[in-house]
PAZAPA-4460 file (N, C-alpha, C; in steps of 0.05 Angstrom, whole numbers, plus 32768, in hexadecimal, padded with zeros to 4 digits):
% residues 96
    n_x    n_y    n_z   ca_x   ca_y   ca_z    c_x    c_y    c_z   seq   type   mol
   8068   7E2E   7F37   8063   7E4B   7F36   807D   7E59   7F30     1      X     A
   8077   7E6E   7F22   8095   7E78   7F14   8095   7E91   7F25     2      X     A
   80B0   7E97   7F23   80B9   7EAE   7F3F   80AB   7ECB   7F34     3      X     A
   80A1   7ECF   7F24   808E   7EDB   7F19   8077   7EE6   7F24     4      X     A
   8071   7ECC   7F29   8051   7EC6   7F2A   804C   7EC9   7F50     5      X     A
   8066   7EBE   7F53   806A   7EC4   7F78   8071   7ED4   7F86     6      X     A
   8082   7EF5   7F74   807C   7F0C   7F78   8068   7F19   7F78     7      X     A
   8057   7F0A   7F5C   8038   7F22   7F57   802A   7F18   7F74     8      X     A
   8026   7F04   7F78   8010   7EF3   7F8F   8018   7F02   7FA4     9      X     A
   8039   7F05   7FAB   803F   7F0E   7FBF   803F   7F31   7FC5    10      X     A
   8040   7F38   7FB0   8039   7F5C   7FAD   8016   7F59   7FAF    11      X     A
   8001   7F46   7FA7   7FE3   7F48   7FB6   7FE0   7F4A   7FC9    12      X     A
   7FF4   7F38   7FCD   7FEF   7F31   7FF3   7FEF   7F4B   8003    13      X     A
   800A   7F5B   7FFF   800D   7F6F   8004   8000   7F88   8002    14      X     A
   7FF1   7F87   7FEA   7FDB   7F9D   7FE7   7FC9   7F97   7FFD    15      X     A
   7FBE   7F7E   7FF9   7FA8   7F7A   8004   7FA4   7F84   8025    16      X     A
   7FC2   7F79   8034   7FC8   7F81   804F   7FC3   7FA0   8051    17      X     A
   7FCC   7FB4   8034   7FD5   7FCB   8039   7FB0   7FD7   803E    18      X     A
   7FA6   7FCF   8026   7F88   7FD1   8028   7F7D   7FD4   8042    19      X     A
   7F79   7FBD   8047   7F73   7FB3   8064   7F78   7FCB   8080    20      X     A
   7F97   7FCE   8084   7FA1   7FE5   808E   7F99   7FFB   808F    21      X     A
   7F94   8003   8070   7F88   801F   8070   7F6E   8023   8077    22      X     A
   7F53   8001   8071   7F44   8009   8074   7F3F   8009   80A0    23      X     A
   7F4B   7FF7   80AB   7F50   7FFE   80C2   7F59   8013   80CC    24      X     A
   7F66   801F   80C0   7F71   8041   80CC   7F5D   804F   80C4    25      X     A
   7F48   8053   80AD   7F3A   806B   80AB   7F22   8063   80C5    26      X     A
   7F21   8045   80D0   7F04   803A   80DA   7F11   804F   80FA    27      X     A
   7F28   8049   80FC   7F3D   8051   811F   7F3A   806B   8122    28      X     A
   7F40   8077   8105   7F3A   809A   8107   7F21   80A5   8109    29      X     A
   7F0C   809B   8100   7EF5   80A1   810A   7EF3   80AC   8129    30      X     A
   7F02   8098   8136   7EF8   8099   8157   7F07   80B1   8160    31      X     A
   7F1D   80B9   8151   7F32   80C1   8165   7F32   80E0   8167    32      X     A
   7F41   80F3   8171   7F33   8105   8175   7F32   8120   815B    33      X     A
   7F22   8136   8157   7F2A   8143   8142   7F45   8148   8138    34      X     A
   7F5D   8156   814C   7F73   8155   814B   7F81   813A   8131    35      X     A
   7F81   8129   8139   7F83   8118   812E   7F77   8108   811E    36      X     A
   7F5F   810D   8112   7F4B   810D   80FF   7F57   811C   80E4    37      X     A
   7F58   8132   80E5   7F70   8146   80DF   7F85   8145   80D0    38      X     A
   7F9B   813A   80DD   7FB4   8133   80D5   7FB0   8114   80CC    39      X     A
   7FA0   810B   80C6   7F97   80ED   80C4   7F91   80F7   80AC    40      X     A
   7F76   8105   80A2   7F6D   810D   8089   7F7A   8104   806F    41      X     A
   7F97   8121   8078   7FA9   8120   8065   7FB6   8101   805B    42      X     A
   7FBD   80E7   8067   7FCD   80DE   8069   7FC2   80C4   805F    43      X     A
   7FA7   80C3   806B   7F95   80B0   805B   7F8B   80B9   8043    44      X     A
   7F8C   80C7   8030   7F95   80D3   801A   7FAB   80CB   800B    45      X     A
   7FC2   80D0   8019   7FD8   80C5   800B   7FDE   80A9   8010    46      X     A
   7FD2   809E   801A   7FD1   807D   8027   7FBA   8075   8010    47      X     A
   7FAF   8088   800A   7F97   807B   7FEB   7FA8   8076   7FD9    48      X     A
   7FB6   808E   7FD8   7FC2   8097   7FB3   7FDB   807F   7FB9    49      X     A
   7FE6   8079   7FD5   7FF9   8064   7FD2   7FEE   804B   7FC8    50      X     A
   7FD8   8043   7FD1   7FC7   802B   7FC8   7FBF   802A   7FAE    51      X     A
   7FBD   8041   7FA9   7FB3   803D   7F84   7FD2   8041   7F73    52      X     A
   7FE6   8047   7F7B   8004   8041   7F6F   8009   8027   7F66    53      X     A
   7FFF   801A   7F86   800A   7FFE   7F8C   7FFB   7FEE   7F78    54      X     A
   7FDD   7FFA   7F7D   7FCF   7FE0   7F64   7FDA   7FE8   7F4A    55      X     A
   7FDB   7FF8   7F3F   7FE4   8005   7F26   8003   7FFB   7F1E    56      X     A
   8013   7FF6   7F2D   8035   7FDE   7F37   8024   7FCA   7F30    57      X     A
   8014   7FC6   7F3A   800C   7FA4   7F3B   8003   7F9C   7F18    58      X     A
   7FEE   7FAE   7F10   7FE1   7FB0   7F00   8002   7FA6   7EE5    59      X     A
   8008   7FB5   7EEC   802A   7FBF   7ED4   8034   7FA5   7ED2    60      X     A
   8036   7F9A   7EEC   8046   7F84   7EF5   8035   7F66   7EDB    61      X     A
   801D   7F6A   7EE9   8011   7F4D   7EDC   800B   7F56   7EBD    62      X     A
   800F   7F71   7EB1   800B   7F72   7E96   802A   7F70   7E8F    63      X     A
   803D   7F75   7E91   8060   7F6A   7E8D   8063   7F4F   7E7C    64      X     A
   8050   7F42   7E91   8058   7F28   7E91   807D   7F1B   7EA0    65      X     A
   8076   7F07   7E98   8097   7EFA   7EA4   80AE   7F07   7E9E    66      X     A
   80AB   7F13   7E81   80CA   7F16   7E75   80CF   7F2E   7E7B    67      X     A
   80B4   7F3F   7E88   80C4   7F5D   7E81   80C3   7F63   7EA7    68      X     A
   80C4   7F57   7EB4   80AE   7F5D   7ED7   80C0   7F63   7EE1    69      X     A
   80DD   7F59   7EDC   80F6   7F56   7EEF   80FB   7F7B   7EED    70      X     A
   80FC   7F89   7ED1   80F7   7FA8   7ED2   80E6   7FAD   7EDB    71      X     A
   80CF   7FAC   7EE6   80BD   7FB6   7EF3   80BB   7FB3   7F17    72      X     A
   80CC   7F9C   7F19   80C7   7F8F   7F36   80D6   7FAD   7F43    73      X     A
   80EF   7FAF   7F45   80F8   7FC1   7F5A   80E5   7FE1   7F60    74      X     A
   80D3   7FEC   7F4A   80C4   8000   7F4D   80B0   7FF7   7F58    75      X     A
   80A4   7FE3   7F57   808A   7FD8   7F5B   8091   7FD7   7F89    76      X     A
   80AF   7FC8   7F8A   80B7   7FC8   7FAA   80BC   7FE2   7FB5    77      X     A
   80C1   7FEF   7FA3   80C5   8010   7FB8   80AB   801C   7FBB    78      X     A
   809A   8012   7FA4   807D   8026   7FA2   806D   8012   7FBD    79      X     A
   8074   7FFF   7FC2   806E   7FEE   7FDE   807A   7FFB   7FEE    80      X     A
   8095   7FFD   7FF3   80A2   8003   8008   808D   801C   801B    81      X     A
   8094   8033   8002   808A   804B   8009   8077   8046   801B    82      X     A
   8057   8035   800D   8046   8036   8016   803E   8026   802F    83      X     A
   8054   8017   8034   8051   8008   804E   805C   8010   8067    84      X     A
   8073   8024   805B   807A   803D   8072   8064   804B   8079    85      X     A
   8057   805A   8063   8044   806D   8067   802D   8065   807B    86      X     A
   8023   804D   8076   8014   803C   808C   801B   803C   80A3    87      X     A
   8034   8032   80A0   803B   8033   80C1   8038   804A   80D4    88      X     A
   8044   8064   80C7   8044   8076   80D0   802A   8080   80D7    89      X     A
   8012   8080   80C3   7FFF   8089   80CE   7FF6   8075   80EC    90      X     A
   7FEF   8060   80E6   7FEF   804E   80FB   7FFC   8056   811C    91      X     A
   8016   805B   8116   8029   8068   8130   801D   8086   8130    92      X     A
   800C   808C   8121   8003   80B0   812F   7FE4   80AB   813C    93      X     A
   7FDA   809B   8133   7FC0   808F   813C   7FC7   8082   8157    94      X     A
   7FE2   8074   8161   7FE2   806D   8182   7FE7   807E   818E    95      X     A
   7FEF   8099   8183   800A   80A9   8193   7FEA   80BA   81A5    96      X     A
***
């Protein structure tokens, strides 16, 4: 497997977790109270539009191919970064 091919697998993986995440936070916000229903709204929103970045990175990534990915890789890890902060955070306002 070419180091390529073990970033794209490994940027899935990562969607997939991020997926997952979000769809557990919108299932957590349901319960919790309007207040926080609320300020949740907004954020699972931008926790979408981060998810559709990330596939859209991904998308870029596996149309590149090998020779061109290494320009694409560092945008493709911040457009992750972002959105794995952003998770968190919602996550930490949903215990608080």
């Amino acid at each position: 497997m070419s180091t390529f091919e073990a970033y794209r697998e490994k940027v899935e993986a990562e969607l997939e977790v991020a997926q997952a995440k979000l769809a557990e936070l919108k299932a957590r916000a349901k319960s919790a109270t309007a207040d926080v229903q609320i300020g949740l709204s907004k954020e699972e929103d931008q926790l979408e539009r981060g998810v559709e970045a990330a596939t859209a990175k991904l998308h870029e990534l596996g149309e590149a191919g090998e020779d061109a990915w290494e320009q694409l890789k560092d945008d493709a890890q911040s457009t992750w970064e972002k959105l794995s902060a952003a998770i968190g955070d919602a996550v930490a306002k949903l215990k608080d």
